[in-house]
C-alpha positions in Angstrom: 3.8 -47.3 -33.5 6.2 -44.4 -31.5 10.2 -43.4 -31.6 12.2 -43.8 -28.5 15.6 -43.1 -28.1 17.1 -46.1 -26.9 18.7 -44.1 -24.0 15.6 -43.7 -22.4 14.4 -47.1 -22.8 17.4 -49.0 -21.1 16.4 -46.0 -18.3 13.4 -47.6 -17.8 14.1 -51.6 -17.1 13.5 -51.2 -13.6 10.5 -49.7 -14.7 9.1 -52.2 -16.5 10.0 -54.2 -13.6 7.7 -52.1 -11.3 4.9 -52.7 -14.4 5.2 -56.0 -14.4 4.8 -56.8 -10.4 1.7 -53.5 -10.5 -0.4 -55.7 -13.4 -1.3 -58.7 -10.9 -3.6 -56.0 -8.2 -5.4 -54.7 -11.7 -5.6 -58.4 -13.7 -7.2 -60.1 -10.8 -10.1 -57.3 -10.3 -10.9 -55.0 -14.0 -12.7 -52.5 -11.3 -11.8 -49.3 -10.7 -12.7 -47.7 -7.2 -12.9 -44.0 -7.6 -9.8 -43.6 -5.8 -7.6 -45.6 -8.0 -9.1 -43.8 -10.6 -7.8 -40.5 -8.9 -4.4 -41.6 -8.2 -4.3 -42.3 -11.9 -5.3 -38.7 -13.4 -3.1 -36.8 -10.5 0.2 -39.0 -11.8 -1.2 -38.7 -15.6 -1.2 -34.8 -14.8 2.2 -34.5 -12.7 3.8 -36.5 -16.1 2.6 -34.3 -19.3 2.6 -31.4 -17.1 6.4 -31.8 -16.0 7.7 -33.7 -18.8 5.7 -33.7 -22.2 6.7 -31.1 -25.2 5.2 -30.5 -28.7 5.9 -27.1 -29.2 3.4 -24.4 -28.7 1.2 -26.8 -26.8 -0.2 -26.2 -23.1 -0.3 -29.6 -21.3 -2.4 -28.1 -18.6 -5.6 -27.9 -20.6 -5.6 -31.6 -20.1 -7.8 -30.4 -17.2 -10.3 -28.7 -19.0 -10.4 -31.9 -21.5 -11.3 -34.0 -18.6 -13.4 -31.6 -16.8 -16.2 -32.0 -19.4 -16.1 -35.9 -19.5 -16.4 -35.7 -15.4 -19.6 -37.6 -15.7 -18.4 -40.7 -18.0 -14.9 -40.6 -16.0 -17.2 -41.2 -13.0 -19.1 -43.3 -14.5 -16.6 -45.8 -15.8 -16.1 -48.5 -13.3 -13.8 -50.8 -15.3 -10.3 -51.1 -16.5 -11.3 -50.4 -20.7 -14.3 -48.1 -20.0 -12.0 -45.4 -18.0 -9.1 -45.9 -20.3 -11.4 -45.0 -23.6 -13.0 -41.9 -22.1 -9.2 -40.6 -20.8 -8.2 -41.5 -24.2 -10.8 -39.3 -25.4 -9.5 -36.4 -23.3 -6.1 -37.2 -25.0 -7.4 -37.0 -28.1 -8.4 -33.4 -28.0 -4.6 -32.4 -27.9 -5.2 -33.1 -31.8 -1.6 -35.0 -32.4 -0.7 -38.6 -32.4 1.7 -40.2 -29.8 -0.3 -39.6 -26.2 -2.3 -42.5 -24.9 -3.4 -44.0 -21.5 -2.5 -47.6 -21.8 -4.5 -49.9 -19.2 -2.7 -52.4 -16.9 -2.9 -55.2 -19.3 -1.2 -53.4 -22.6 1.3 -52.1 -20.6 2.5 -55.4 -19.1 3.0 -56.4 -22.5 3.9 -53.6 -25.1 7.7 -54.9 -25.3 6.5 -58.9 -25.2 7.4 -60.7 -29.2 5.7 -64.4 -27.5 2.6 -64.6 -26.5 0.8 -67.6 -25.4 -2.8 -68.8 -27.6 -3.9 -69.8 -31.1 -1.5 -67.2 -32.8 -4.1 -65.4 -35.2 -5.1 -62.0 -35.4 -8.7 -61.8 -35.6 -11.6 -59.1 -35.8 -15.2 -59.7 -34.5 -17.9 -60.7 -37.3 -21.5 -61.8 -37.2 -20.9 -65.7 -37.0 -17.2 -65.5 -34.6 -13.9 -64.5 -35.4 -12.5 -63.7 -38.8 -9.0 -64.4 -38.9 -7.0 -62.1 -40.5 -3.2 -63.3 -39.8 -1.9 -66.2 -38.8 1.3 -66.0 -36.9 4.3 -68.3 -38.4 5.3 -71.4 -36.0 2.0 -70.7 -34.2 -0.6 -73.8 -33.3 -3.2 -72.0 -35.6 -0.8 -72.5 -38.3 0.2 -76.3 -37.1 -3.8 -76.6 -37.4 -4.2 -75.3 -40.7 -6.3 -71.9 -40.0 -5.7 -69.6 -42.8 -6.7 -66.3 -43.3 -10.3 -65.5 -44.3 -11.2 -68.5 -42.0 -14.2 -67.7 -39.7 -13.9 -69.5 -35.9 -17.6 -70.1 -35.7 -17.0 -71.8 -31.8 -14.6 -72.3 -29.0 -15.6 -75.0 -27.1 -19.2 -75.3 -28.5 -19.4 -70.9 -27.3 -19.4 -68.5 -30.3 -16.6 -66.4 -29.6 -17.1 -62.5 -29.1 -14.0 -61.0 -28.6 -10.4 -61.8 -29.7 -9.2 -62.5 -26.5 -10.5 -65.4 -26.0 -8.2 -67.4 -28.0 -5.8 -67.0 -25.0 -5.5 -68.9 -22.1 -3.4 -70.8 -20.1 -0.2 -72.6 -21.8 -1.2 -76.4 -22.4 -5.0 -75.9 -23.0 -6.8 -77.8 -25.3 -9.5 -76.2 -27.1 -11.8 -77.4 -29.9 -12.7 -74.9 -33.1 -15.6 -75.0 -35.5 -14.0 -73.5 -38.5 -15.7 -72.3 -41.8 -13.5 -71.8 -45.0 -14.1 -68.6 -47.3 -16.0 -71.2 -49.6 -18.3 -72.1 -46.8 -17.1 -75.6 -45.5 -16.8 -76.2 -42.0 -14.5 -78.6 -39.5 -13.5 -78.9 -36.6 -10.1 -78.6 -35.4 -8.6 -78.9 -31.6 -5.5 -76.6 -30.6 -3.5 -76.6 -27.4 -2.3 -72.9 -26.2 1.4 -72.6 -26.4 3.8 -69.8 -26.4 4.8 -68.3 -29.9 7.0 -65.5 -31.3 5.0 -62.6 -32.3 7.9 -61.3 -34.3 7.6 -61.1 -38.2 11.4 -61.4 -39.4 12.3 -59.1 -42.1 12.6 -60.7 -45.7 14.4 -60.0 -49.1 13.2 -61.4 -52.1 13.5 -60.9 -55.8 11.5 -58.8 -57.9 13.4 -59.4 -61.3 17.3 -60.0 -61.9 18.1 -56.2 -61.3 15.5 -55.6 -58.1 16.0 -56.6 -54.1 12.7 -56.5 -52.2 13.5 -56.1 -48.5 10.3 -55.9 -46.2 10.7 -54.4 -42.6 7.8 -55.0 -40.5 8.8 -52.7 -37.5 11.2 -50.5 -35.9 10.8 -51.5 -32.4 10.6 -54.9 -30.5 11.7 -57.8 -33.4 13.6 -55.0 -35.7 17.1 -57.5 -36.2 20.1 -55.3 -37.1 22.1 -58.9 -37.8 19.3 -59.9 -40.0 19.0 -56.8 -42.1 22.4 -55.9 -42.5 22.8 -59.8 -43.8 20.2 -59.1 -46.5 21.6 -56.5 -47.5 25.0 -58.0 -47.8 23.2 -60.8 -50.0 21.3 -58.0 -52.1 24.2 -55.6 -52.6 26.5 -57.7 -55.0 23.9 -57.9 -57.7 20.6 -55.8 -56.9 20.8 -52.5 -59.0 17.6 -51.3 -57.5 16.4 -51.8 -53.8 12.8 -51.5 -53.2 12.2 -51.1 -49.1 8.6 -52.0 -48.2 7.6 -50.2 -45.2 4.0 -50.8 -45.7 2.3 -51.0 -42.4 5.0 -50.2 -40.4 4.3 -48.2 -37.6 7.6 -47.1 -36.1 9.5 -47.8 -32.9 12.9 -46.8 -32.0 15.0 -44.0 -32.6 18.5 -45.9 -33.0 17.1 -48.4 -35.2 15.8 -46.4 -38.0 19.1 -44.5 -37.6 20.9 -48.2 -38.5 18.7 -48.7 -41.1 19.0 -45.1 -42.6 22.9 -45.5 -42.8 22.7 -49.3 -44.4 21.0 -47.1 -47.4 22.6 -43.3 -47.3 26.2 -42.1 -46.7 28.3 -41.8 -44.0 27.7 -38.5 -41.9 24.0 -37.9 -43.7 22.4 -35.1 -41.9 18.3 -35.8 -42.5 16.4 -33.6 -39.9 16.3 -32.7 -36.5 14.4 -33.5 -33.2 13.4 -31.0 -31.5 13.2 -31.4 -27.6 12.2 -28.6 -24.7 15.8 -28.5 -24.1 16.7 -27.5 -27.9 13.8 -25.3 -27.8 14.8 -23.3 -24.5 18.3 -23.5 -25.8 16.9 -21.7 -29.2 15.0 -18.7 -26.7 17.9 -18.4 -24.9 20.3 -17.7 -28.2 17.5 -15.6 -30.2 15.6 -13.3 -27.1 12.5 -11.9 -28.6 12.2 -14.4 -31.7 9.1 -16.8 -32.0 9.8 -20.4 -31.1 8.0 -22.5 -34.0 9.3 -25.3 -34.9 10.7 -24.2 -38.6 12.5 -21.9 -36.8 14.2 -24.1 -34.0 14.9 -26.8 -36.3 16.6 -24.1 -38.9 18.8 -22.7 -35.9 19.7 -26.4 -34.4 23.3 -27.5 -34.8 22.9 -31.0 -33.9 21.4 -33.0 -36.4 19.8 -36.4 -37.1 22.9 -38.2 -39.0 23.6 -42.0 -40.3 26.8 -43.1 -39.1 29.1 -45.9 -40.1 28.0 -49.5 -39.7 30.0 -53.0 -40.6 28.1 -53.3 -44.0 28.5 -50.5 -46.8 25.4 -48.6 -47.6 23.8 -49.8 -50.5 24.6 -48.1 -53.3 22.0 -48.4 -56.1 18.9 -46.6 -56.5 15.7 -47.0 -53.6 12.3 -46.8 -53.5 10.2 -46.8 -50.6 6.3 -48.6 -50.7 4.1 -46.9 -48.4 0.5 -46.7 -46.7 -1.6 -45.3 -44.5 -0.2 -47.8 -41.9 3.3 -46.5 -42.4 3.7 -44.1 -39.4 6.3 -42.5 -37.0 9.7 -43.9 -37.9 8.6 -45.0 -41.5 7.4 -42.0 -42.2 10.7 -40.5 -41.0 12.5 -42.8 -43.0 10.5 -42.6 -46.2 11.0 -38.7 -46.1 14.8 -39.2 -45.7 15.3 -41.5 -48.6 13.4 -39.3 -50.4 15.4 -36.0 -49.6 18.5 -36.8 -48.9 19.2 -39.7 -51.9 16.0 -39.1 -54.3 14.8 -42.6 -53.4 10.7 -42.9 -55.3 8.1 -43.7 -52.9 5.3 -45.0 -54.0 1.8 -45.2 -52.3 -1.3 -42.9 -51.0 0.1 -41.5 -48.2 1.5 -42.3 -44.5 -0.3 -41.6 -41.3 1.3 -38.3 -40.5 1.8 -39.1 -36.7 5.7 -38.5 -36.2 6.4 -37.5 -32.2 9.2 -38.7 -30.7 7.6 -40.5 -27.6 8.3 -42.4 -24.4 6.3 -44.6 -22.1 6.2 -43.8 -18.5 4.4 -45.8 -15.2 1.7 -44.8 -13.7 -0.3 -45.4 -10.4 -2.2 -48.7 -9.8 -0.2 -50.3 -13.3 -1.4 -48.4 -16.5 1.2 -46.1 -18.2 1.7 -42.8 -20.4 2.6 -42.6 -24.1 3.6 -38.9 -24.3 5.7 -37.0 -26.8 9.1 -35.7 -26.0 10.1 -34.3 -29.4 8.6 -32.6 -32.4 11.3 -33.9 -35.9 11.5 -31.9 -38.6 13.2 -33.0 -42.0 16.6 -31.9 -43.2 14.6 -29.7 -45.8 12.5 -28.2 -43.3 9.1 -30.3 -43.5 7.3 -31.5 -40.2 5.7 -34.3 -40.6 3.1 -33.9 -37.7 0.0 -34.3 -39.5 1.8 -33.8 -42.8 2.0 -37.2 -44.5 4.3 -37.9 -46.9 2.9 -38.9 -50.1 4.2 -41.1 -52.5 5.2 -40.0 -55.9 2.5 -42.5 -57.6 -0.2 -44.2 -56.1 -1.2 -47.4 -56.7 -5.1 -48.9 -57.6 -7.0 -51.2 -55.2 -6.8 -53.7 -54.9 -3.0 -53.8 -54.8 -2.6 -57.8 -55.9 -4.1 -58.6 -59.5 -3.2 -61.9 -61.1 -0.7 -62.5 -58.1 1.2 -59.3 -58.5 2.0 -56.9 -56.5 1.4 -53.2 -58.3 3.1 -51.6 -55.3 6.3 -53.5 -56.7 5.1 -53.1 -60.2 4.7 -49.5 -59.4 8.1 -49.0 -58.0 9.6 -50.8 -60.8 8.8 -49.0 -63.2 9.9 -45.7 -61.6 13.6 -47.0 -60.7 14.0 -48.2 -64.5 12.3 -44.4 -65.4 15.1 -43.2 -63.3 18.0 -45.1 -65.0 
């Protein structure tokens, strides 16, 4: 989950070009030689060095962070093994958004098909328990629900998710057991499916719209959402936007989703780039630059802007959860400040760095922040979560309902 301003991304076709044609060398061989591995640390460095901000942070101690894993850096000969122990090195910056992404992820980070079974699955003693099952998908033309365990592919107990990919038109055979311990056997042919979960408005009572966004980035449908609201608005007092598990994407979207639910001209925070920051030094010689300050001095702020469909204009709450990061969390936080929308839930993730992807040598590529956002009443969310205004008891579904909804319910009706 990251923000990117859009700008930046249409900047970058011809690099994902240049991505795409780099993957082949690395797909075909997961080695590293200790060369390739070199080329890929000096253009990491020349990147955050030149181009990454979070205020107050010194990009160059990346070499130190790497200096005192030069033995596992050295010792990693494959693709994943280097990638984890950079990450590590990453990770030491202590703040979300700055990853090494390996040949492979960054070939297809903007992809919504894919080709396989279409589940999501995690590795358990017997195979794979599957834990989603993608709509339209051949696991769903099969029957594969969730809590089912794929006990074989092909006769071979499966290890690792990835092997429910393959080639387009293969034929494989699953052992299957059901959560009540019955097995069968199914076969599936590998075709290409949409990984993108459209968004969704149903009803929670007469008075209540329930409108479900899944992401910000790659699959976020303006047409869609602004139809559901357009379907919600001529009777739905109360709109409750579930945001669970969302984590982020781009810049321009939340701003069109932010302006379908708050006024016209809405200021609710501000990003704060190198360029504001220096811009802020320049104006106040001598002051601190922190980020209450800059964001306190900056005269351009985040604002909604007119779209073709009025913003809604009964009361909001937001549903949130620990999966609810970057642009959710942005979004949840605005609601909350700028049109006293409840939220309800434990808390978000607290990662909220504006972000951007950049190539790197021999195909792998750079998450790295660009921006630090503060909120229009001065509250970074960096490691500051927003949490809800009531939490909600786990498990979330008893009898078949929701109290996330039941929650949120019974706050809007509090509030009149």
């Amino acid at each position: 989950m990251i923000i990117r301003p859009s700008i930046l991304r249409v900047a970058r076709l011809s690099v994902a070009l240049a991505l795409l044609t780099a993957f082949p060398m690395i797909a075909r061989a997961q080695a590293l030689t200790p060369e390739q591995k070199d080329k890929v640390l000096t253009s990491m460095k020349t990147v955050l060095f030149e181009n990454a901000f979070v205020p107050g942070v010194d990009f160059k101690k990346f070499e130190e962070f790497l200096t005192t894993r030069k033995e596992k850096i050295d010792a990693a000969e494959q693709v994943a093994d280097f990638s984890r122990v950079v990450n590590e090195a990453l990770r030491e910056f202590g703040f979300s958004h700055i990853r090494l992404q390996t040949p492979r992820q960054a070939a297809n980070r903007n992809r919504t098909s894919a080709i396989g079974v279409g589940v999501n699955a995690t590795v358990v003693t017997e195979g794979l328990r599957v834990g989603r099952v993608l709509e339209g998908s051949p696991a769903e033309t099969a029957g594969l629900k969730v809590g089912d365990v794929i006990l074989k592919i092909d006769d071979v107990v499966p290890t690792k998710p990835e092997e429910l990919e393959g080639e387009e038109g293969k034929k494989v055979k699953l052992e299957v057991k059901n959560p009540a311990g019955e097995t069968r056997q199914v076969e599936v042919e590998y075709k290409r499916f949409s990984t993108v979960r459209k968004e969704t408005l149903t009803w929670a009572n007469d008075d209540t719209a329930v409108l479900k966004i899944w992401t910000f980035s790659a699959g976020y449908s303006r047409e869609n959402i602004e139809n559901l609201l357009k379907e919600a608005a001529p009777k739905a007092k109360h709109l409750i936007l579930d945001l669970r598990s969302n984590g982020g994407g781009l810049v321009n979207n939340l701003n069109h989703l932010l302006s379908l639910l708050m006024p016209d001209n809405t200021e609710y925070g501000t990003f704060i780039s190198k360029r504001v920051a220096s811009q802020f030094a320049e104006a106040n010689p001598g002051k601190e630059v922190t980020t209450d300050a800059v964001a306190a001095w900056a005269p351009n702020k985040a604002k909604t802007r007119k779209r073709s469909v009025e913003p809604f204009a009964g009361k909001i709450a937001v549903l949130i959860n620990r999966g609810s990061a970057s642009a959710s969390e942005i979004c949840a936080a605005a609601l909350r400040e700028c049109v006293q929308a409840k939220v309800v839930g434990p808390r978000t993730a607290g990662a909220v760095l504006a972000s951007v992807f950049r190539p790197l040598a021999e195909g792998f590529s750079l998450q790295y922040p660009t921006s630090d956002y503060v909120t229009i009443k001065g509250i970074r969310l960096e490691k500051n979560p927003v949490i809800g205004d009531a939490d909600v008891p786990t498990p979330a579904i008893v009898d078949g309902k929701d109290l996330f909804i039941e929650k949120a319910i019974e706050l809007l009706s509090a509030a009149g």
